[in-house]
MARROVO-426847 format. One line per 2 residues: number of its first residue (from 1); their letters; for each residue y, z, x of N, C-alpha, C. Coordinates in steps of 0.1 Angstrom, whole numbers, plus 5000, padded with zeros to 4 digits. Example, Ala and Ser with C-alpha at 12.3 -4.5 7.8 and 13.67 -1.06 7.14 Angstrom:
BEGIN
1) as) 4943,5078,5132,4955,5078,5123,4967,5078,5132 | 4978,5071,5128,4989,5071,5137,5000,5079,5129
! end
This chain:
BEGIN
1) xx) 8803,2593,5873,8805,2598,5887,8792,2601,5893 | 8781,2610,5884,8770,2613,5889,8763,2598,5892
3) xx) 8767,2587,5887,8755,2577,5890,8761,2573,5899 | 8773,2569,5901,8779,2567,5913,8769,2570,5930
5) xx) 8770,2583,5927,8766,2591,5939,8751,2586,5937 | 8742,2589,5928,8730,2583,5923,8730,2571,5935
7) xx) 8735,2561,5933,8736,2546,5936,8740,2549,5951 | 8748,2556,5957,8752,2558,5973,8738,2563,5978
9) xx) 8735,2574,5977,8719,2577,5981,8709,2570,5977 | 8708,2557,5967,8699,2552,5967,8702,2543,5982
11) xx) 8715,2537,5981,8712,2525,5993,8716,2533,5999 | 8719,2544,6006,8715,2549,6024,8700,2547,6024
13) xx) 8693,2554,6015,8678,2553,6019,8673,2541,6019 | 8680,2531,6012,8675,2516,6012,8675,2512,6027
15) xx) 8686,2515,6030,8692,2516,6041,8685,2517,6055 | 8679,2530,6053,8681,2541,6062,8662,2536,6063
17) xx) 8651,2531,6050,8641,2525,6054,8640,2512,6060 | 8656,2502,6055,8650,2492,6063,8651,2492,6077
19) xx) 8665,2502,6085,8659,2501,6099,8652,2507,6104 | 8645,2516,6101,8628,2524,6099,8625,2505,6104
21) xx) 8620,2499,6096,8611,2490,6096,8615,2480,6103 | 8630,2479,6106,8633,2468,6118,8626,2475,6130
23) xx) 8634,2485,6133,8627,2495,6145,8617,2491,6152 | 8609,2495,6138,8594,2494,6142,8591,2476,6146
25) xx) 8593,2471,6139,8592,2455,6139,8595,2454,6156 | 8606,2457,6157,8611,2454,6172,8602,2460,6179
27) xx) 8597,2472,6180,8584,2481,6188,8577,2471,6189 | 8573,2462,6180,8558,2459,6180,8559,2445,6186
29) xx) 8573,2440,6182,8575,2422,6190,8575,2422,6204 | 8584,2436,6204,8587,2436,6223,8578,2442,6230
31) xx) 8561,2454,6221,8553,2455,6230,8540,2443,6230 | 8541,2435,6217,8533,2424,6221,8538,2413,6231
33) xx) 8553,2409,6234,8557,2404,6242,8552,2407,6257 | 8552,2422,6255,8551,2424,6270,8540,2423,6275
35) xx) 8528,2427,6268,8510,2425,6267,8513,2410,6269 | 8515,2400,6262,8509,2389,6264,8522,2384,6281
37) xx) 8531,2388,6287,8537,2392,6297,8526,2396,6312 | 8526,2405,6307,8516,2411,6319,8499,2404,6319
39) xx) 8496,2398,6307,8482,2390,6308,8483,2379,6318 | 8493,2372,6312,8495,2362,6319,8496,2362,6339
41) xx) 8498,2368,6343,8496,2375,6355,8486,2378,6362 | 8483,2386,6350,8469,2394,6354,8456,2382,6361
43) xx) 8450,2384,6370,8440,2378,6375,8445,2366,6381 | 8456,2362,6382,8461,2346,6386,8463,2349,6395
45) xx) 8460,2358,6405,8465,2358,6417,8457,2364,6428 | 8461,2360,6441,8453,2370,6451,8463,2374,6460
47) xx) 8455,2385,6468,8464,2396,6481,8457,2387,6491 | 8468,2381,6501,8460,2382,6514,8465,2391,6522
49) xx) 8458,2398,6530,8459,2408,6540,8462,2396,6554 | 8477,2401,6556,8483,2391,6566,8489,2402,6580
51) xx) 8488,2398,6588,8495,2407,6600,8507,2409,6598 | 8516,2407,6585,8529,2409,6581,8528,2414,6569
53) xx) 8515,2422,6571,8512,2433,6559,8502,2423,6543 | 8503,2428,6529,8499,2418,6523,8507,2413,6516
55) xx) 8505,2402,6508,8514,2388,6505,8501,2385,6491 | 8512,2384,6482,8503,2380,6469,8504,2360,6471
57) xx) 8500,2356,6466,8495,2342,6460,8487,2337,6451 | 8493,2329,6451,8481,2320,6441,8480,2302,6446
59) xx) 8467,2297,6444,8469,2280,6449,8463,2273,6434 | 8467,2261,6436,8464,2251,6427,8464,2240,6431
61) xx) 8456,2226,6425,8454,2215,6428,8445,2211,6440 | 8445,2203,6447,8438,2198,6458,8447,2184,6467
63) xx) 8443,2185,6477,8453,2178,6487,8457,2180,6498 | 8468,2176,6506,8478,2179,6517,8486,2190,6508
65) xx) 8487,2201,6520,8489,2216,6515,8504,2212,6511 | 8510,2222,6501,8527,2223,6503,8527,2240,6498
67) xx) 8536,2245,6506,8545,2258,6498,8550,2259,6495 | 8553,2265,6479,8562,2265,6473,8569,2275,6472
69) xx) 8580,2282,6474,8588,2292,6476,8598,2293,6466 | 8592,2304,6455,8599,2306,6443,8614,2312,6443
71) xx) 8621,2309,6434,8636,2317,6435,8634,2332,6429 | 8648,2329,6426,8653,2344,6420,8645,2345,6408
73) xx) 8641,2360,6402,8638,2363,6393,8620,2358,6390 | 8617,2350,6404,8602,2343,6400,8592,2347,6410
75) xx) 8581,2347,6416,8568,2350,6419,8562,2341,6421 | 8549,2339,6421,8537,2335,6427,8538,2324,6412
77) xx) 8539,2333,6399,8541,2318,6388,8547,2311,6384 | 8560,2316,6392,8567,2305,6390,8571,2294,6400
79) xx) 8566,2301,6411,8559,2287,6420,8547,2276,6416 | 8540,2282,6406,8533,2272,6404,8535,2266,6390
81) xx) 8543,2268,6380,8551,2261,6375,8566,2247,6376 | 8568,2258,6390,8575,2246,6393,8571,2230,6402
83) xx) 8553,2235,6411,8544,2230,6415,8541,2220,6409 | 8538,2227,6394,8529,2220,6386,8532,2200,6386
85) xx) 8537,2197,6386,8541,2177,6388,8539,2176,6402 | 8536,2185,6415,8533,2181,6426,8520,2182,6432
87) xx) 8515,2189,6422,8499,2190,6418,8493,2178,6414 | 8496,2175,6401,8494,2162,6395,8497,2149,6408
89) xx) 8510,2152,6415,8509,2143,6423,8496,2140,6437 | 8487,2154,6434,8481,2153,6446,8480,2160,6456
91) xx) 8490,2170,6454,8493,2181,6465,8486,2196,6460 | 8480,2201,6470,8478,2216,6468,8486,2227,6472
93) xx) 8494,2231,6459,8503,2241,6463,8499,2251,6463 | 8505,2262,6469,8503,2276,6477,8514,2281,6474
95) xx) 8516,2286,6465,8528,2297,6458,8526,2313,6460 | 8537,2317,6477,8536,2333,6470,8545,2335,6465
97) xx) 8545,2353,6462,8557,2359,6455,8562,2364,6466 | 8577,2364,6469,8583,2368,6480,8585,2383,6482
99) xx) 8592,2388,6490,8595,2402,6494,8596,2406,6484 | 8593,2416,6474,8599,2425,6464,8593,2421,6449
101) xx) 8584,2412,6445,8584,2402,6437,8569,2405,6438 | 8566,2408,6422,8555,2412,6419,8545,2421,6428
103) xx) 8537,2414,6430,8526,2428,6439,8529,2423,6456 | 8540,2417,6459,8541,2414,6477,8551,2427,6481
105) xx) 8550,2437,6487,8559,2449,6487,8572,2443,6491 | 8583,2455,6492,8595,2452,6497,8597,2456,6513
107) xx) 8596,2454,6523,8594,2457,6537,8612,2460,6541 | 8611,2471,6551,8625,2477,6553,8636,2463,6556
109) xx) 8626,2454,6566,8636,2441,6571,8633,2428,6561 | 8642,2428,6550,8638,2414,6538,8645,2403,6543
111) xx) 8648,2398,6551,8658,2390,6558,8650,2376,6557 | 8658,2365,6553,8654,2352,6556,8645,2352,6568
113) xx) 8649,2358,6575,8642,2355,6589,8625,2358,6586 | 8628,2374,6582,8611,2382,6579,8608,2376,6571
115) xx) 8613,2364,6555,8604,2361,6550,8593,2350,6554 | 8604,2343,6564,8600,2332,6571,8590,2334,6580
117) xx) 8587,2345,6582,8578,2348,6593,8565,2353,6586 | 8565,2359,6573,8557,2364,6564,8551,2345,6557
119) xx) 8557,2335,6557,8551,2325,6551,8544,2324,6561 | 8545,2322,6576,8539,2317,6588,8522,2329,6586
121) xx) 8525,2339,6581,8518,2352,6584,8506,2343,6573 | 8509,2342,6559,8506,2337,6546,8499,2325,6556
123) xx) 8504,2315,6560,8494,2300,6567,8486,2301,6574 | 8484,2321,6587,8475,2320,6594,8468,2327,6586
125) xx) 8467,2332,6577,8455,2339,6572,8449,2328,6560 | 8455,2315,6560,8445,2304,6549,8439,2298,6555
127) xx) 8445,2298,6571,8438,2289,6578,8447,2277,6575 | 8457,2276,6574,8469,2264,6571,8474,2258,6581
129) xx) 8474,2249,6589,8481,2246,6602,8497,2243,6597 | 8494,2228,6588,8512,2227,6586,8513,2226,6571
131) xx) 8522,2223,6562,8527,2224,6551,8542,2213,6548 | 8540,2209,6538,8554,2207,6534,8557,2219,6526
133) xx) 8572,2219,6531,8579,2235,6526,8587,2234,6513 | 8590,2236,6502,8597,2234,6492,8601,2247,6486
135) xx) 8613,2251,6486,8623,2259,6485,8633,2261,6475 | 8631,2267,6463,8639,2267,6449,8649,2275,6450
137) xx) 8667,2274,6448,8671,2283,6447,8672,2298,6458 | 8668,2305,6454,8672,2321,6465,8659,2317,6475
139) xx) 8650,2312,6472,8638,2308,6480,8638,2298,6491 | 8653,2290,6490,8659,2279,6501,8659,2287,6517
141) xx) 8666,2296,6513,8672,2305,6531,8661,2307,6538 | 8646,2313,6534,8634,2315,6537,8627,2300,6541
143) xx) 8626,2292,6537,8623,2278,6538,8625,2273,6549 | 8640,2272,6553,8651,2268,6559,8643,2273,6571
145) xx) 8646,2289,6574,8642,2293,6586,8628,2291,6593 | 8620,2290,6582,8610,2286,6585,8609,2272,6591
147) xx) 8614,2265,6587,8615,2248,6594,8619,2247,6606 | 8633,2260,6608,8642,2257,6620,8628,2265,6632
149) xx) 8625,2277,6630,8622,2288,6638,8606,2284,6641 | 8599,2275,6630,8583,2274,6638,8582,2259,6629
151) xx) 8587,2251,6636,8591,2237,6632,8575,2228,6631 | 8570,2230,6639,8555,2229,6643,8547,2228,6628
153) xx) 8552,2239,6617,8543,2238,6609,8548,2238,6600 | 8562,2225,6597,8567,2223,6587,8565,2204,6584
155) xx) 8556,2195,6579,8561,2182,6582,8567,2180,6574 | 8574,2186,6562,8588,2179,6553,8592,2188,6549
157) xx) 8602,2194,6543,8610,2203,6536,8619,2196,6526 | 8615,2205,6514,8625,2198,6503,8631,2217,6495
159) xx) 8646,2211,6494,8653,2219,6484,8661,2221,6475 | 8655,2228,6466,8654,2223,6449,8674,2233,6448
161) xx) 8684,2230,6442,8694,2242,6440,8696,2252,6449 | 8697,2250,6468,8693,2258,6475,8699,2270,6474
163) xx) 8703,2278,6476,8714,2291,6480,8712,2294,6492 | 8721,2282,6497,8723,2287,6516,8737,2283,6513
165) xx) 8745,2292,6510,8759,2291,6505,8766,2294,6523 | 8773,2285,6524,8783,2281,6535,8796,2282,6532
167) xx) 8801,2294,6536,8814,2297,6535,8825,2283,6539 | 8831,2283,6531,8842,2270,6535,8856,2275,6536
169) xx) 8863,2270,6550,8875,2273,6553,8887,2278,6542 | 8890,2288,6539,8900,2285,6533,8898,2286,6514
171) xx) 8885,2287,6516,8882,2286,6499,8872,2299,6500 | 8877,2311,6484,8870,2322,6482,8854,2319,6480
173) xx) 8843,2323,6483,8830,2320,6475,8830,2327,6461 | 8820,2317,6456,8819,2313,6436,8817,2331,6435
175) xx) 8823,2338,6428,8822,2349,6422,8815,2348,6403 | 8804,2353,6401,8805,2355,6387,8816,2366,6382
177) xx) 8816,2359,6362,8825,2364,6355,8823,2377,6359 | 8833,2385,6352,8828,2401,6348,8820,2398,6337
179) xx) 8819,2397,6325,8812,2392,6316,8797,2393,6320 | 8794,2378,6330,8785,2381,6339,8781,2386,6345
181) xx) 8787,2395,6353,8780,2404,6358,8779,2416,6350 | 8780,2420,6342,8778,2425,6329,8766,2424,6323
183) xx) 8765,2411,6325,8746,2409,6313,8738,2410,6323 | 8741,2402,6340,8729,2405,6351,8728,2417,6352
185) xx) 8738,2430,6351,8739,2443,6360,8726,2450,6348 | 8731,2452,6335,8721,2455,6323,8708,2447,6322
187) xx) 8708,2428,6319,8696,2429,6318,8683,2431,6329 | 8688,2430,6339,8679,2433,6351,8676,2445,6356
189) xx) 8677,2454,6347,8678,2469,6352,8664,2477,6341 | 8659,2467,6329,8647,2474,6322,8644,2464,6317
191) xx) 8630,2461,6313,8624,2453,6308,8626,2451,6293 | 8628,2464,6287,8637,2461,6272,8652,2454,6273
193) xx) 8659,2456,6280,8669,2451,6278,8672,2439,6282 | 8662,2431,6291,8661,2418,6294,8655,2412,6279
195) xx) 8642,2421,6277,8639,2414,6261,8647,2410,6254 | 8653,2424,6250,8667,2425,6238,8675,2410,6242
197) xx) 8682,2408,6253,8690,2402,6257,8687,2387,6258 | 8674,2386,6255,8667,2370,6260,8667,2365,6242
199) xx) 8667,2378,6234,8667,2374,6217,8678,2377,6210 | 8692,2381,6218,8698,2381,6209,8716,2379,6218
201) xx) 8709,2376,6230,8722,2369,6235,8718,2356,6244 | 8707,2347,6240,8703,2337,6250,8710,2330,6255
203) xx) 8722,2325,6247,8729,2317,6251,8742,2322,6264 | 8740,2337,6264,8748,2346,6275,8740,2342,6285
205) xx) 8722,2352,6285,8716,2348,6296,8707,2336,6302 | 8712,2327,6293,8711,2307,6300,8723,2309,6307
207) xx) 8736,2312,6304,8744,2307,6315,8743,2316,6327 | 8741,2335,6321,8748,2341,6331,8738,2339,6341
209) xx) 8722,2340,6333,8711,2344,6345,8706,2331,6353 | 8707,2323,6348,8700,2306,6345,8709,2297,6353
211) xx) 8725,2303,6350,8736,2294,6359,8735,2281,6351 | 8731,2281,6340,8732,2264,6334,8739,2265,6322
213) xx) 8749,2252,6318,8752,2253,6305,8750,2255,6291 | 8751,2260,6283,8745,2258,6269,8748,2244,6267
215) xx) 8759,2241,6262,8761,2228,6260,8753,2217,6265 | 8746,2219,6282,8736,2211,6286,8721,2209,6280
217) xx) 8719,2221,6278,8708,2227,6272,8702,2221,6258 | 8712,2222,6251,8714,2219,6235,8714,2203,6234
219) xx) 8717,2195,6245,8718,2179,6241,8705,2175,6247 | 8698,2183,6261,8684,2181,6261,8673,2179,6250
221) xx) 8668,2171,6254,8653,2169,6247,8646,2183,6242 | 8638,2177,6234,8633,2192,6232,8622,2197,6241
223) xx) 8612,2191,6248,8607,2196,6261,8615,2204,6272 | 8626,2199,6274,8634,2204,6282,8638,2219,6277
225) xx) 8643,2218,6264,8646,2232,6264,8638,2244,6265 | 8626,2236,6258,8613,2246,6258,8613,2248,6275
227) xx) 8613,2243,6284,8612,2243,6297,8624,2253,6302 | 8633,2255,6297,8645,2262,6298,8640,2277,6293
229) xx) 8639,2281,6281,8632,2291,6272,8621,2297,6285 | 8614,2288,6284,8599,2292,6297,8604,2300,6305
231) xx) 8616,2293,6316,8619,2299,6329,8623,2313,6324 | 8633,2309,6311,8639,2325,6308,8628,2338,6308
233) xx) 8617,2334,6299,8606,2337,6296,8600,2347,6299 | 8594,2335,6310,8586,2342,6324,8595,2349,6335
235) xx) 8606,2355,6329,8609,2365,6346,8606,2380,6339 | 8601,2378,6325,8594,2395,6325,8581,2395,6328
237) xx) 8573,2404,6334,8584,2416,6332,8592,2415,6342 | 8605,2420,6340,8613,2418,6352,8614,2428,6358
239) xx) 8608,2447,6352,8608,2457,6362,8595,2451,6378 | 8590,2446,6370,8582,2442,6382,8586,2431,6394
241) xx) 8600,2422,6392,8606,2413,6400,8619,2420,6404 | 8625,2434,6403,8638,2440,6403,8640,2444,6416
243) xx) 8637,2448,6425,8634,2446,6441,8634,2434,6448 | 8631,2424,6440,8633,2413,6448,8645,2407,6444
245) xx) 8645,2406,6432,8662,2403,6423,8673,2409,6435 | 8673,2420,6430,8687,2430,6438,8688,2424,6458
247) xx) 8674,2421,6465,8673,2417,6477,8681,2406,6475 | 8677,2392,6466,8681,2381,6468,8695,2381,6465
249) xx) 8703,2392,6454,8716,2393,6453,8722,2393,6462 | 8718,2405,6473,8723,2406,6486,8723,2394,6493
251) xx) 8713,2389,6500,8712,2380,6504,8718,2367,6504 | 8720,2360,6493,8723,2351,6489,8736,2349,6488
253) xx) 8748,2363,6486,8761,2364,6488,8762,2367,6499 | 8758,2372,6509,8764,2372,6521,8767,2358,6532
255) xx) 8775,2357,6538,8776,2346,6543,8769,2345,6554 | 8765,2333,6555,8752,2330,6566,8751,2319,6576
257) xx) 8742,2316,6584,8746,2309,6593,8730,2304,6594 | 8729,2291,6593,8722,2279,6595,8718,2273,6608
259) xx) 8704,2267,6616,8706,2257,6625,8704,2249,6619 | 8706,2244,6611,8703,2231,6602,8703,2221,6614
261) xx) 8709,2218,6624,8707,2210,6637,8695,2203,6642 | 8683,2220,6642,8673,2222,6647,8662,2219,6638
263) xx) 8665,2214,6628,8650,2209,6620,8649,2193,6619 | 8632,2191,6622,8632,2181,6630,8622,2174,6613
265) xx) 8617,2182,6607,8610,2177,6595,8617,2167,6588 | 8616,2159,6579,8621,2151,6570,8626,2157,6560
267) xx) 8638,2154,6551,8645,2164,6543,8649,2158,6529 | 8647,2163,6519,8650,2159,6512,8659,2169,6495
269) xx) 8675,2171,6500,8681,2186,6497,8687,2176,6475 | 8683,2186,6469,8683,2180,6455,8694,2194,6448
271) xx) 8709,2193,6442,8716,2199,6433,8717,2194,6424 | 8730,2199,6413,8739,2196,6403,8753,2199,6407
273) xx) 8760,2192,6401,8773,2192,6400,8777,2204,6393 | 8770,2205,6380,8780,2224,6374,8768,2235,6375
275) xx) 8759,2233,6387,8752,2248,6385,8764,2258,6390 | 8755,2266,6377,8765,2278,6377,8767,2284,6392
277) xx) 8759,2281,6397,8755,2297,6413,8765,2287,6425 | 8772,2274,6420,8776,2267,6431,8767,2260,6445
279) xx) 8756,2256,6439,8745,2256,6454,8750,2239,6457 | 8755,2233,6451,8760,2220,6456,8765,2218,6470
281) xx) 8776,2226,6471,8787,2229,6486,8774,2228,6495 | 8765,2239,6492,8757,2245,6507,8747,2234,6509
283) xx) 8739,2225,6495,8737,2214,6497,8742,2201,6506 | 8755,2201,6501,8759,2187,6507,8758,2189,6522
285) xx) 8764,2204,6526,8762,2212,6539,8748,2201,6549 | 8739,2212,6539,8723,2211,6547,8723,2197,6551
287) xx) 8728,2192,6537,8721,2173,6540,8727,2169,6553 | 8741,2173,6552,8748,2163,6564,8744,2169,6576
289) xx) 8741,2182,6581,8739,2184,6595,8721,2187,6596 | 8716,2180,6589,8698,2182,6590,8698,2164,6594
291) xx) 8691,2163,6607,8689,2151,6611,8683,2140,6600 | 8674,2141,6593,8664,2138,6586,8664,2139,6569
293) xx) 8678,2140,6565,8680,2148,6553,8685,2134,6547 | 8682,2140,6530,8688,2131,6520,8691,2133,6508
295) xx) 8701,2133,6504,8713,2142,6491,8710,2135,6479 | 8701,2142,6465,8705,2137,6459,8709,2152,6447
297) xx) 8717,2141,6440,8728,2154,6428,8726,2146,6415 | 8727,2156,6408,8731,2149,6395,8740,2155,6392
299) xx) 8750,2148,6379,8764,2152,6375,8764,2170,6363 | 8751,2163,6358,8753,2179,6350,8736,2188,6352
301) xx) 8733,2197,6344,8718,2201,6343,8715,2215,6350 | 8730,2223,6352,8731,2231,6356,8719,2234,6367
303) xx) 8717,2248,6369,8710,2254,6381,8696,2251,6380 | 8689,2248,6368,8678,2245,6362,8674,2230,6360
305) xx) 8681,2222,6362,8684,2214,6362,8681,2202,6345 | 8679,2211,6340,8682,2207,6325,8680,2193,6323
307) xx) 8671,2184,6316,8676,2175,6311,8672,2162,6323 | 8668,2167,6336,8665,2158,6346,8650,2162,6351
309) xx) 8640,2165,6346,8632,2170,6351,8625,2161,6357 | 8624,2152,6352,8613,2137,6352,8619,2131,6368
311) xx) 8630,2132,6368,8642,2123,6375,8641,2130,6389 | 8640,2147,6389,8639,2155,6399,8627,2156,6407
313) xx) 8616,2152,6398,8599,2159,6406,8594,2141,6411 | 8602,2134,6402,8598,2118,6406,8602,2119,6421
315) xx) 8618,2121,6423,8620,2117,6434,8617,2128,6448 | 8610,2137,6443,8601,2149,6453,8588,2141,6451
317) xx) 8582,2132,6442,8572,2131,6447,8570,2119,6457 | 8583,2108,6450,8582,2098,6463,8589,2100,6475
319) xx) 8596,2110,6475,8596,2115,6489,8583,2122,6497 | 8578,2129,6491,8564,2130,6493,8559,2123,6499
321) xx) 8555,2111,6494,8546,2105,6495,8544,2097,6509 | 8559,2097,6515,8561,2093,6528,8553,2102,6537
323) xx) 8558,2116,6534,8554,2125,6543,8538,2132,6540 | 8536,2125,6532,8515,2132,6528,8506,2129,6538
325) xx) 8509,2118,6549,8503,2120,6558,8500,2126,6572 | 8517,2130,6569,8516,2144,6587,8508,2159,6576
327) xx) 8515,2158,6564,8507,2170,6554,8495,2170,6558 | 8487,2157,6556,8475,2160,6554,8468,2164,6568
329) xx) 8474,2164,6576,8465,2171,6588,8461,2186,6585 | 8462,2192,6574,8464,2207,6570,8446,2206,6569
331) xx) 8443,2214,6570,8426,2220,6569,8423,2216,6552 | 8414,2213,6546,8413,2212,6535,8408,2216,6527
333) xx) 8403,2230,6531,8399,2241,6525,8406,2253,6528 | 8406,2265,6523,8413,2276,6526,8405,2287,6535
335) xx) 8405,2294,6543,8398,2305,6552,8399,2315,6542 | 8390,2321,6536,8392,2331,6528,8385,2347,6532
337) xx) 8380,2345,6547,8374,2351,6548,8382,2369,6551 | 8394,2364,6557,8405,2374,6558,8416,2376,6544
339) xx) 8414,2374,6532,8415,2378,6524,8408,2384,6513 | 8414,2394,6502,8413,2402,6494,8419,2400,6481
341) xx) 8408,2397,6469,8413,2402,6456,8413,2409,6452 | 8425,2414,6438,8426,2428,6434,8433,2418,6419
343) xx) 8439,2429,6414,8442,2423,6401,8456,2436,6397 | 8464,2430,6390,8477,2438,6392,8473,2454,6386
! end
């Protein structure tokens, strides 16, 4: 009986040291994660001081200018990750972080409209006359307005999974699970628990956060997935993207209203068939009533577009490539003289 009891107190403390040592293990994964998180950041960026206050960025490559207007959960680097093939193609992208999103503050009016006017703010302080506009995701509605409202300094507009969701007669708009909203309401609320949740429920936050299949995911190549992983990746830290998150939530559910009529730029609107966020509908939308527009979809590759990468930046770049030469009327250097670096 005494060894009995012997043997129970040996394994609690067996026990009781190894999560001692997971603990700690986990301390040290999730604070080197976050160090090499915040490096990555660190210095890749500049403030310009714009008459719409300041506006973080960062540019890359050389060429006829384009902006790239990051989505949900992304910044200044993940504009220039998703840049990155339109660089190679020759373009110099200009990636800020939007309202709320990294070091660009959150201003009382975050409205498609103010972001759209904060890009125009962002092109007179580079000295940028026009731009092709490229618009990912929650970053579409900003784009958009921009094309319709100072048309002048748009010569093509492309958008990637837009979220300019257009209420349709008769039909509820796409609601996430409870489930879903369950892992967005938690992981988006601390930077540990986005951790936690990126290692030990990925396959939750690929669909819930990501809007893309596992099943898609998993039949991808293996570059792809790594490219999948990445995006997940890079949205920590995410206390520092959580203002802009919660803005674009808003935003992006409410129902909205378009001149898609009034854009005179050349268009080229790119979905999937099962992103999770439903941006297809508002897609097909844009294409049909934008004078100048042209639909292309694929059947699966969720919101991320999984598995099409090659297929998606090819046909942005030969769309491009029509429009590189009203682009290139853009100045070909940047005015730096009304800007300011700092470092986060």
């Amino acid at each position: 009986m005494r060894a009995h009891a012997q043997i129970r107190r040996w394994l609690l403390v067996t026990l009781g040291i190894a999560v001692i040592i997971a603990a700690a293990m986990i301390r040290t994964q999730y604070a080197s994660d976050m160090r090499a998180a915040n490096a990555r950041l660190r210095s890749a960026s500049q403030i310009a001081q714009t008459a719409c206050g300041p506006i973080e960025y960062a540019v890359a490559g050389q060429g006829p200018a384009l902006l790239m207007v990051h989505g949900a959960g992304g910044g200044f680097d993940q504009g220039l990750e998703f840049g990155a093939p339109v660089v190679r193609a020759g373009f110099r992208v200009i990636a800020p972080s939007r309202f709320g999103y990294l070091r660009t503050p959150l201003p009382a009016d975050a409205s498609p409209e103010a972001q759209a006017q904060a890009h125009v703010c962002l092109l007179d302080a580079l000295g940028i006359d026009r731009v092709v506009a490229v618009g990912g995701s929650a970053g579409a509605p900003s784009v958009v307005q921009l094309c319709v409202r100072h048309a002048e300094r748009c010569s093509a507009m492309v958008l990637v999974v837009p979220a300019v969701f257009i209420p349709e007669p008769g039909k509820p708009p796409i609601k996430p699970t409870r489930f879903a909203e369950f892992v967005i309401g938690t992981a988006l609320r601390s930077d540990f628990a986005f951790w936690a949740g990126s290692r030990i429920a990925r396959g939750s936050m690929i669909e819930s956060i990501l809007a893309t299949p596992v099943g898609d995911v998993e039949r991808a190549a293996p570059d792809e997935q790594r490219r999948v992983l990445t995006i997940l990746q890079h949205i920590q830290p995410v206390s520092l993207r959580s203002q802009g998150l919660w803005t674009d939530a808003t935003v992006t559910t409410a129902p909205a209203q378009f001149d898609f009529e009034h854009i005179a730029a050349p268009t080229l609107v790119i979905s999937t068939e099962n992103d999770g966020y439903g941006t297809l509908a508002g897609a097909r939308v844009a294409a049909a009533r934008i004078p100048r527009a042209h639909l292309v979809s694929y059947p699966d590759g969720g919101h991320v577009w999984v598995g099409h990468q090659t297929e998606v930046w090819s046909a942005v770049a030969e769309f491009l490539g029509d429009a590189s030469e009203d682009a290139s009327h853009s100045p070909t250097s940047i005015n730096t003289t009304r800007l300011s670096r700092s470092t986060p």
